[in-house]
Each structure stands twice: as structure tokens, then as C-alpha cells.
C-alpha positions as CSV (number, residue, x, y, z in Angstrom):
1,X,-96.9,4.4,-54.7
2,X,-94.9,4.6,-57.9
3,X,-91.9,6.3,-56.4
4,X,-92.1,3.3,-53.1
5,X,-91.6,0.9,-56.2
6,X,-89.2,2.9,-57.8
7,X,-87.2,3.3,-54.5
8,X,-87.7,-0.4,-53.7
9,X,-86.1,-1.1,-57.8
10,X,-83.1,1.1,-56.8
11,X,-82.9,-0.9,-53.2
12,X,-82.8,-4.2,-54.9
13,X,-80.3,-3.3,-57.5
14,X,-78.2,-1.8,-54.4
15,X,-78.9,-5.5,-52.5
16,X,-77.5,-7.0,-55.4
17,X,-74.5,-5.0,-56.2
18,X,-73.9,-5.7,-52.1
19,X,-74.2,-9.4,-52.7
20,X,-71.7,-10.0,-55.8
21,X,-69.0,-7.7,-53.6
22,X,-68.1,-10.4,-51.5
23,X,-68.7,-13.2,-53.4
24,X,-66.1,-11.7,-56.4
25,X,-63.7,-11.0,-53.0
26,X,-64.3,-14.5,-51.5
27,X,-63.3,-15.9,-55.2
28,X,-60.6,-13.7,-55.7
29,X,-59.3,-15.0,-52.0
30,X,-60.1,-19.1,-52.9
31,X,-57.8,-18.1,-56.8
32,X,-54.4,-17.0,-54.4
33,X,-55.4,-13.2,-56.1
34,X,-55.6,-11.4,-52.9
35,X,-52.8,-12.3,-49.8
36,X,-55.3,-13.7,-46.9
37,X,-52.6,-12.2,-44.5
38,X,-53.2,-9.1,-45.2
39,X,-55.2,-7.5,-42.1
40,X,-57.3,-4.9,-43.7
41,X,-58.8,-7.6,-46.2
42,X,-61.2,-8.8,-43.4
43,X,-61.7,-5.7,-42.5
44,X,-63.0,-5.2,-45.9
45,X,-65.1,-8.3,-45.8
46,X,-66.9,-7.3,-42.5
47,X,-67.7,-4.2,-44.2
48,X,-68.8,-5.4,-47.3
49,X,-71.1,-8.4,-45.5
50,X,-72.4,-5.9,-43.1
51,X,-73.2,-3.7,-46.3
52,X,-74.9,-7.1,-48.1
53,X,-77.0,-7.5,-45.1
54,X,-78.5,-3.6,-44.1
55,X,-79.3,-3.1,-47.9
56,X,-81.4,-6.7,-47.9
57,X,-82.9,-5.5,-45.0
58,X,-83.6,-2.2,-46.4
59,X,-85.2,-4.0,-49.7
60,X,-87.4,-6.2,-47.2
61,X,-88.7,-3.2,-45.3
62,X,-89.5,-0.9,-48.3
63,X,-91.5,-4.0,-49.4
64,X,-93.3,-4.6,-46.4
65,X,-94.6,-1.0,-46.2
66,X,-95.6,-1.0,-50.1
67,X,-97.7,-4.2,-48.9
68,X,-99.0,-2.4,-46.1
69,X,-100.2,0.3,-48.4
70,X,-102.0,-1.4,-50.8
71,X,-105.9,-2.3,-50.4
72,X,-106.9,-5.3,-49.6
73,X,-108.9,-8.0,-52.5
74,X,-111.6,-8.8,-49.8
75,X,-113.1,-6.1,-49.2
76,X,-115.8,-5.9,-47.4
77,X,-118.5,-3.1,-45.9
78,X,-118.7,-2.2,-42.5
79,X,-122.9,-2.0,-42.7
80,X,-123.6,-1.0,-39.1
81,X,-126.5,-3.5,-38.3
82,X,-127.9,-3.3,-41.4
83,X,-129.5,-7.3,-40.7
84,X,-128.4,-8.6,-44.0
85,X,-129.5,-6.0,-46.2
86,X,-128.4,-4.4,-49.1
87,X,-125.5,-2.5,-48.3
88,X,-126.0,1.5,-48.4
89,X,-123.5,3.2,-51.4
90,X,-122.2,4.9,-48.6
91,X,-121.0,2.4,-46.3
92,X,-117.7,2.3,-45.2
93,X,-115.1,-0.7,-46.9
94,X,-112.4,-2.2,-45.1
């Protein structure tokens, strides 16, 4: 479990690194910095916006499985016909 957070840290860090990327490029484009004729700039922006968007959809699924993973708070015993009695230390929680 601690190595699913751990990866899902280093996957959030990586979303956010992905996420300045475009924004510092898209500044740099609005200051005159960068020539907006130059063909392999947009090029460069696809890349970097399809990069933004796999690692946040990387981040949500590593997150989703931790959730998956993790028990319940109701939990309750599967008693087996028991008719409302104590349940048996043995019965089975879900």
C-alpha cells in the first residue's frame, strides 16, 4: 500500500510538472518570447498537452485502485442465517 502512495506522490508531482510546461510555453508565446510562426512550436504544444493529460489520467487511476484496495468503514458480517444473533468470531466481514 505504501509503495501505491508513493507511486501515486511521484505521479502527482509528474502531473504537475506536465501542467506548468504549457502554461510557462503559452506565457512565453502571449510575452512575443517565442515566434508563433514557427511550425514545430505547436508541435511542441500538442506534445506537451497530450503529456499534461495521460499523466492526470495516470494520477486519477493510481488513485482509484488505492481506493479500491482499502477496507471499507461499514463493515459488516456476513452471519449466514444466524436470526439476529450474536455474530460468531468467525464470521466472514465485508
Amino acid at each position: 500500500m505504501e509503495r501505491r502512495q508513493g507511486h501515486i506522490g511521484e505521479s502527482r508531482k509528474r502531473a504537475a510538472e506536465a501542467e506548468a510546461k504549457p502554461k510557462c510555453l503559452h506565457e512565453a508565446i502571449e510575452n512575443g518570447v517565442v515566434n508563433v510562426a514557427d511550425p514545430s512550436l505547436w508541435d511542441r504544444v500538442s506534445e506537451l498537452t497530450t503529456l499534461r493529460d495521460q499523466t492526470q489520467a495516470d494520477t486519477e487511476h493510481a488513485a482509484k485502485a488505492i481506493e479500491r484496495l482499502r477496507p471499507s468503514a461499514g463493515f459488516e458480517p456476513l452471519t449466514f442465517g444466524c436470526g439476529g444473533q450474536k455474530p460468531s468470531p468467525h464470521a466472514i466481514w465485508i
